[in-house]
C-alpha positions in Angstrom: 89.7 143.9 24.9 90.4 147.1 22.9 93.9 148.3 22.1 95.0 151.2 22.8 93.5 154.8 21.8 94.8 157.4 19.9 94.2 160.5 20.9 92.5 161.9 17.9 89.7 159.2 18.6 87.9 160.9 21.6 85.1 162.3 20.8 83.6 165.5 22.4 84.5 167.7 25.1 86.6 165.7 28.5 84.4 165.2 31.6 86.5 166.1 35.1 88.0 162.7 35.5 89.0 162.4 31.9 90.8 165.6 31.9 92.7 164.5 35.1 92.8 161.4 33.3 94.3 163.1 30.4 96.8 164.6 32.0 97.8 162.0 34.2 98.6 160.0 31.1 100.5 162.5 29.5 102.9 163.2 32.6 106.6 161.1 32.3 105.9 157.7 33.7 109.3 157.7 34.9 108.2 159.8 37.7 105.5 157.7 38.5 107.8 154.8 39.8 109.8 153.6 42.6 109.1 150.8 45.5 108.8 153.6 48.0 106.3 155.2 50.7 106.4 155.9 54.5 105.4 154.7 57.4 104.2 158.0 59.2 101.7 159.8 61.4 98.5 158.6 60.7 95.4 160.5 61.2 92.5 157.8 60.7 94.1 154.5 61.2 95.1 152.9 64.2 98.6 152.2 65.9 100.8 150.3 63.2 101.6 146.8 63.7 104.9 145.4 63.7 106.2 146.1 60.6 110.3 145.1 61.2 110.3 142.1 63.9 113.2 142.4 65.8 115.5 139.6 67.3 113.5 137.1 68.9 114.1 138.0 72.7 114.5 134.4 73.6 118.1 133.1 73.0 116.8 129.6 71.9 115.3 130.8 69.2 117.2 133.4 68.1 119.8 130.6 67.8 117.8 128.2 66.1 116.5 131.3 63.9 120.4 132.2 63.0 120.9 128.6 62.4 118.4 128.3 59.4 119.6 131.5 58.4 123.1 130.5 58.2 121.4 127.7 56.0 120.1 129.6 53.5 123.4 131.3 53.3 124.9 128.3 51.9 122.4 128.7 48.9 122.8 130.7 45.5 122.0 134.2 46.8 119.5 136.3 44.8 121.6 137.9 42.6 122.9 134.3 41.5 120.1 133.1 38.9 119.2 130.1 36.2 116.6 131.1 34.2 114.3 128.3 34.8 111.5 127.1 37.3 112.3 123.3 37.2 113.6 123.2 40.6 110.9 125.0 42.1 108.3 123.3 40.4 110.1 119.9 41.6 110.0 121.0 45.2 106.3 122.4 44.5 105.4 119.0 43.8 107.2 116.7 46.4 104.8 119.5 48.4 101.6 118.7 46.9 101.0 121.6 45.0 100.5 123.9 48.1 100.3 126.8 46.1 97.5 125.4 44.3 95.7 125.4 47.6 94.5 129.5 47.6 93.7 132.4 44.6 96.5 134.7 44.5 97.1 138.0 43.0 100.9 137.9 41.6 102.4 141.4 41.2 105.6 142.6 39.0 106.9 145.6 37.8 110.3 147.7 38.3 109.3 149.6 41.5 106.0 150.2 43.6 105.7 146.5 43.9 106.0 145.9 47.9 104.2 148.7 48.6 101.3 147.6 46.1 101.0 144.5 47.8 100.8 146.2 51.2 98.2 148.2 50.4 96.5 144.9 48.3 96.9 143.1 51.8 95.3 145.9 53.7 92.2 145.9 51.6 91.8 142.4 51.4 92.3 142.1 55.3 90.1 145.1 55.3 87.1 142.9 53.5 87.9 140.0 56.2 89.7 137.8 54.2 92.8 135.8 55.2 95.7 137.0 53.5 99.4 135.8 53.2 102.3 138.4 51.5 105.6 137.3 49.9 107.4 140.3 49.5 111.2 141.1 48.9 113.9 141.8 50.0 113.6 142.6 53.6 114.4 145.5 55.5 116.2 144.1 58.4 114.3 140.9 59.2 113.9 137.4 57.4 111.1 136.9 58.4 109.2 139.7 57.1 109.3 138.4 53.8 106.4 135.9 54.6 103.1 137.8 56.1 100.0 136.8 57.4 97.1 138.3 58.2 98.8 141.6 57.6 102.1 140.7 60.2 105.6 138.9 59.2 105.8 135.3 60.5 106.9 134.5 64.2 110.6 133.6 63.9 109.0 130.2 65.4 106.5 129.5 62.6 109.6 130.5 60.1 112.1 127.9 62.1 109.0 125.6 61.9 107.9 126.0 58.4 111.9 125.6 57.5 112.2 122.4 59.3 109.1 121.2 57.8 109.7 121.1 54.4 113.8 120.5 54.7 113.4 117.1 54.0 111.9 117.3 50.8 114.3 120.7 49.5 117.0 118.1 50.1 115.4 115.8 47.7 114.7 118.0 45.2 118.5 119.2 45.8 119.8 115.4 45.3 117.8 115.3 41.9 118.7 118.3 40.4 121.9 119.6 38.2 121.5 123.0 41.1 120.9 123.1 44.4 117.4 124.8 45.3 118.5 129.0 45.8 117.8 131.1 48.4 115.2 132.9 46.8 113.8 129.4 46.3 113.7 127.9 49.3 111.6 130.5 50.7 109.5 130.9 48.0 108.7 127.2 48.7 108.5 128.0 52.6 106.0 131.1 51.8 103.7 129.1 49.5 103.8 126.1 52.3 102.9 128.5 55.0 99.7 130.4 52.9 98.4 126.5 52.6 99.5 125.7 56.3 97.5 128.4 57.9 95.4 128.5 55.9 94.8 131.6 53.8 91.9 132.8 51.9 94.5 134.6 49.6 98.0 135.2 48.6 99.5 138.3 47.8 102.8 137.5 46.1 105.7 139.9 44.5 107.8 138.5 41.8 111.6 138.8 42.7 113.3 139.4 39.2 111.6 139.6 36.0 108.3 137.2 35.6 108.4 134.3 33.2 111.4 132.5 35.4 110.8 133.9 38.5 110.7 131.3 41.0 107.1 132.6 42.4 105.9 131.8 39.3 104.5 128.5 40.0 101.1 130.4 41.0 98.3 131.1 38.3 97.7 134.4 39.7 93.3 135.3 39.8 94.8 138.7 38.8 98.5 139.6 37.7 99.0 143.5 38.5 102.0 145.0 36.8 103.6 148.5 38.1 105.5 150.8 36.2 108.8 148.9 34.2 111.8 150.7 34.1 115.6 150.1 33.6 116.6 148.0 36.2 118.4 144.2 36.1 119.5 144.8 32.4 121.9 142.4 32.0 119.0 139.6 33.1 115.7 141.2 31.9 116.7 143.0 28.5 118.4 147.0 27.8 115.0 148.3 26.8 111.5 148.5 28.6 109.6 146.5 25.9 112.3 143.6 26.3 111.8 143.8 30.1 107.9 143.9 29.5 108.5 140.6 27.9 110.2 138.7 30.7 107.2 140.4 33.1 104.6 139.6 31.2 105.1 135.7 32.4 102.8 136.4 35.3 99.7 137.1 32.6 98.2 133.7 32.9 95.2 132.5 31.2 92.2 134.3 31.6 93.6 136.5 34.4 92.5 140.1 35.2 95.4 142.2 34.4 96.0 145.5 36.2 98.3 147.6 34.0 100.1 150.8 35.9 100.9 153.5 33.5 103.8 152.0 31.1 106.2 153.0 28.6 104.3 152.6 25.2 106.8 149.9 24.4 106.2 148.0 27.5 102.7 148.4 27.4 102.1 147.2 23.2 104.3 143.8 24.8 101.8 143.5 27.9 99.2 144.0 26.5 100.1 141.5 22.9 100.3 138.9 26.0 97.2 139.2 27.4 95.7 139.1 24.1 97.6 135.9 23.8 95.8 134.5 27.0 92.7 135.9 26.5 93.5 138.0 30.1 91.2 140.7 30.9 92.9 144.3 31.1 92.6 147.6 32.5 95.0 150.3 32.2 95.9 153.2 34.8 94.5 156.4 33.1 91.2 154.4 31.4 89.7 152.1 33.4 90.7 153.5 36.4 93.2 156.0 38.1 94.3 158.7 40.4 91.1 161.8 40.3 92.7 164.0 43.0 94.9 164.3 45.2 96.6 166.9 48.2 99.0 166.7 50.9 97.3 165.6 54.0 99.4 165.6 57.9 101.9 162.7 57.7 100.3 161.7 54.2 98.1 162.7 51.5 94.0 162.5 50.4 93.5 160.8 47.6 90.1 160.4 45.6 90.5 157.4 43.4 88.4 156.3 40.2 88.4 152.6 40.2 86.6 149.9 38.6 83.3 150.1 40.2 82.8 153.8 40.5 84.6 156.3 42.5 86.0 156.7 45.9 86.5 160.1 47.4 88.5 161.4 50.7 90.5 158.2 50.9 93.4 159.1 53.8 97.0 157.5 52.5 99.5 157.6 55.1 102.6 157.6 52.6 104.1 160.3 50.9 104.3 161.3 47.1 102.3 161.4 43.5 103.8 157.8 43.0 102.5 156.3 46.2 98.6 157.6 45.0 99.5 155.5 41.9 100.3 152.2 43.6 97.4 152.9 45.5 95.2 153.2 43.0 96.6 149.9 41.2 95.9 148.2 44.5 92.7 149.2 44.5 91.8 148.2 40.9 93.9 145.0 41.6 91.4 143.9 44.6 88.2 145.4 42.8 88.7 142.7 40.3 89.8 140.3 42.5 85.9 140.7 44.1 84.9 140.7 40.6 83.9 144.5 40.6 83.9 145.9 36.8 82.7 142.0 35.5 80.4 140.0 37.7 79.2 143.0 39.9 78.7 146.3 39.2 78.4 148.2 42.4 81.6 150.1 44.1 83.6 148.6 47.0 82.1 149.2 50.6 83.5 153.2 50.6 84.4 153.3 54.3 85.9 149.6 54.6 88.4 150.9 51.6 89.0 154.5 53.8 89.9 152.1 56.8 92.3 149.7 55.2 94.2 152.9 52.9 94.9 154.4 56.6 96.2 151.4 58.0 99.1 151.1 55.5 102.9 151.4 55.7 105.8 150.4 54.2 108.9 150.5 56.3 112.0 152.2 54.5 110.0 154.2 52.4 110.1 157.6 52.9 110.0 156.6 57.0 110.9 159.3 59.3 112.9 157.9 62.4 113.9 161.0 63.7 113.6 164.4 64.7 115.5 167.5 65.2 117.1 167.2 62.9 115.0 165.0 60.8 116.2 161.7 58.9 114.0 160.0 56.6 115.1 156.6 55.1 113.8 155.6 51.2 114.8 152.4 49.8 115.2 153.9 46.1 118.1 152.1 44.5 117.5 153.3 40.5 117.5 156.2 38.7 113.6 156.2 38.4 113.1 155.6 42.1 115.4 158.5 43.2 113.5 160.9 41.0 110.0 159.9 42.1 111.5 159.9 45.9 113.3 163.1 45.2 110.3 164.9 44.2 108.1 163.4 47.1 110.7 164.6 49.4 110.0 168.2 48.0 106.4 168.2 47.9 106.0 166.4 51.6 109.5 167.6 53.6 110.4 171.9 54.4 113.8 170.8 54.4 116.2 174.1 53.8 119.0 172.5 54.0 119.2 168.3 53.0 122.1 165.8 53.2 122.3 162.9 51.5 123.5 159.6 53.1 123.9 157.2 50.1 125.2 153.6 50.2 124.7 151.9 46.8 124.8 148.2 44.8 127.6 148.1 42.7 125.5 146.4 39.9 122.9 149.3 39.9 122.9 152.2 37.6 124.5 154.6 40.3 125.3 157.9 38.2 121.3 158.1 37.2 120.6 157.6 40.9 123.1 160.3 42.2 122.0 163.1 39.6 118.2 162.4 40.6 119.0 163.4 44.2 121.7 165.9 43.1 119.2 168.5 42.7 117.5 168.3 46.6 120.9 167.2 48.4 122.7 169.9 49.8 126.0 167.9 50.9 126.1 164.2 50.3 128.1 161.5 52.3 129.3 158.3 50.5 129.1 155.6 52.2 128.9 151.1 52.1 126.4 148.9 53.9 128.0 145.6 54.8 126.7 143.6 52.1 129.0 141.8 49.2 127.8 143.4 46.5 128.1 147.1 48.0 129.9 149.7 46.1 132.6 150.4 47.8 133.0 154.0 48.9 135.3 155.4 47.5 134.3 154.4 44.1 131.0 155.7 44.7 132.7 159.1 45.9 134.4 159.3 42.6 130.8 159.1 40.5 129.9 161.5 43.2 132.2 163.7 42.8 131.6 164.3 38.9 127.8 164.8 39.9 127.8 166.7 42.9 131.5 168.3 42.7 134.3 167.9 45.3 133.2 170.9 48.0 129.6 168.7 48.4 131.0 165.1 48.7 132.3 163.3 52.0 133.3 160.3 52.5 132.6 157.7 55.5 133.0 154.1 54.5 131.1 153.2 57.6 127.7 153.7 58.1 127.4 154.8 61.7 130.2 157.6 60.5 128.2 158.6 57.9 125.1 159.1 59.9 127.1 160.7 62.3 128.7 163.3 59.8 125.3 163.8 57.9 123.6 164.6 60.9 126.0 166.9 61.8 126.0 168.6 59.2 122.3 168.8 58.8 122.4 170.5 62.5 124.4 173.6 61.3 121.2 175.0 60.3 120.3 175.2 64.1 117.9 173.0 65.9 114.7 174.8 64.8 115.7 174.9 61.0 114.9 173.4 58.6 117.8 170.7 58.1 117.8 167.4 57.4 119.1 163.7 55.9 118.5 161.5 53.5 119.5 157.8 53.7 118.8 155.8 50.5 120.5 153.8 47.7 119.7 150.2 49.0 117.4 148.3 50.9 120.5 147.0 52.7 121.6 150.3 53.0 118.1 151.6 54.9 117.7 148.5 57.3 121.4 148.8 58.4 120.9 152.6 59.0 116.9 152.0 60.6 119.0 149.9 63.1 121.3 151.9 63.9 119.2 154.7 64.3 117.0 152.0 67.1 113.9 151.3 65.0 113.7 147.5 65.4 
């Protein structure tokens, strides 16, 4: 493995994908970022699947579903953590190792990561392979946290898989200092459910950080890392090399690492640790990367350069520059999963890749659920998320006239997030989703107020209020104008508004 170039060390004039290349790397990473995407029109793939399960219809089950929910509520919730995989690895092994059972491809990073592993699911579904996803947190459902073959659980197999392997988290809960978390227990019920079915892979995304993250029981066949930025400080570190550090836990011996464009810090630390491990690496911008790219209907076309060659007129059905990133990580990251770039030399199948990038979505990311006027809902909950979601909004939306709907954590970097949208958002309402840790409104209308000024802020402390007032005011540009809103600061905040608005 080579280290990093300097500049001054190319020889000779740039080919056309270096000079894309080139310029690619030189662009602010920072725009680059954010868990986001859409789940749109799409031109070549076929009707979606059901992305956001509902209720289950029948009132048994729904009860017995609420019942293990109401379980897990009992537990350390995910912002509760102990920096340590003993309990985890204690329930993995009253198990039998199930996660032991299947490769995996284990995915960190500050943003892009669900979406990565939705496109990495599609391909690998794509190539006819059995996959299962562990993803988080959810947009409205439980249950969509654990996939397979490309759909969230039945609320049945989740009650099931629960039940099954209660027994043995109460063991592991009667010989430890803490009680299994949340974030634990269905870690354990995801990797019992990939060795239950079984699958031919799993696709898993870290929850916080890497090293200690409870889904780091796996030796991931390849660990793909997308863009670090500040997020979780007080747990991961105040600087993206310190963060790098905590993510670069997932790097396991003689992995294939897939490295999205970093902050130089972040990447010296990543790539020190796969040096460590003798890991196999290859970077966005050199090994592989983003060629070209356009807006397309209800998406974009993309020609990628990944490790076997490259792929032209690819159709991604999700909006923004950061979006063509993940999907070329995702492509890299199942290229060397197939062993493309080391045992083989020839490309992917062209047209099974074009088939699976169609097929993608990724509720809560830039997701229209409504017309006239139009509201589009984006999960972005950090500074770098708003700006890349800010800046898709303008390249893929003809909004005139945009209101921002904005429910925030009260443990994320709010002000950042604010003055990325403050530029796009016309008025913005303040609002709280009913989580605990939500900001509550009026405090956010306060750091609003200093961003926005007091003529552009409203207040609603309850959602439906707020969609109400945004959506009013988003009509005063007449029914065929170009108005519209913007919900975003939370995942919470875009599942509680996606129902409201009757999309599940």
């Amino acid at each position: 493995m080579s280290d990093l170039p300097h500049e001054n060390d190319r020889p000779g004039p740039l080919d056309p994908f270096e000079e894309i290349i080139e310029a690619e790397t030189d662009r602010d990473p920072d725009l680059a970022v954010i868990e986001a995407g859409s789940r749109t029109l799409r031109t070549h793939g076929g009707a979606p699947g059901a992305d956001v399960p509902a209720r289950p219809e029948d009132p048994e089950v729904d009860k017995a579903l609420r019942e293990v929910e109401a379980e897990l509520a009992t537990r350390w919730g995910e912002t509760k953590l102990e920096p340590s995989v003993s309990r985890i690895s204690a329930l993995m092994d009253v198990l039998g190792d199930p996660q032991r059972s299947y490769p995996s491809i284990h995915i960190t990073g500050t943003n892009g990561k669900t979406s990565t592993a939705r496109m990495i699911e599609c391909l690998l579904g794509a190539f006819e392979l059995r996959t299962g996803r562990y993803t988080s947190p959810h947009v409205q459902s439980i249950t969509e946290r654990i996939s397979l073959d490309g759909a969230p659980v039945s609320a049945e197999r989740f009650i099931e898989t629960y039940q099954d392997i209660k027994p043995y988290i109460e063991m592991v809960d009667a010989a430890q200092e803490y009680r299994l978390s949340f974030f634990e227990v269905l870690t354990g019920m995801a990797y019992a459910a990939f060795a239950d079915a079984p699958v031919d892979v799993a696709v898993v995304e870290v929850g916080m950080g890497g090293s200690w993250d409870a889904t780091n029981v796996i030796d991931g066949d390849v660990a793909v890392v997308t863009p670090i930025g500040l997020d979780h400080t007080d747990r991961l570190g105040e600087t993206t090399g310190e963060i790098a550090g905590e993510k670069a836990g997932v790097i396991k011996q003689g992995a294939t690492v897939i490295l999205a464009q970093q902050p130089v810090d972040a990447a010296q630390v990543l790539l020190k640790k796969a040096v460590e491990v003798d890991a196999t690496v290859a970077r966005e911008g050199l090994e592989f990367g983003v060629v070209a790219r356009q807006v397309a209907v209800g998406g974009q076309m993309l020609t990628l350069r990944g490790l076997g060659g490259e792929y032209p007129e690819v159709y991604l059905p999700l909006h923004g520059a950061h979006q063509a990133h993940n999907a070329a990580v995702a492509l890299a990251a199942v290229e060397a999963f197939f062993g493309v770039g080391a045992q083989r030399a020839e490309p992917l199948d062209i047209d099974t890749v074009r088939k699976a990038f169609a097929a993608v979505s990724s509720p809560g990311r830039l997701e229209v659920v409504r017309r006239s006027p139009t509201v589009v809902l984006d999960a972005a909950h950090n500074p770098a998320g708003a700006e890349a979601a800010a800046e898709a909004v303008r390249e893929a939306f003809d909004f005139t006239r945009l209101i921002g709907v904005v429910g925030a954590s009260g443990d994320k970097n709010v002000r950042g997030l604010l003055e990325a949208f403050e530029p796009i958002f016309a008025e913005v309402v303040v609002t709280q989703n009913s989580s605990h840790r939500a900001m509550d409104a009026d405090e956010l209308a306060a750091i609003a107020v200093e961003v926005f000024g007091d003529e552009r802020v409203q207040v609603e402390p309850r959602l439906p209020d707020a969609l109400e007032a945004a959506i009013t005011l988003a009509e005063e540009e007449g029914e065929f104008a170009g108005g519209g809103v913007l919900v975003t600061g939370s995942v919470i905040t875009v599942g509680e508004a996606r129902l409201l608005l009757g999309k599940g």
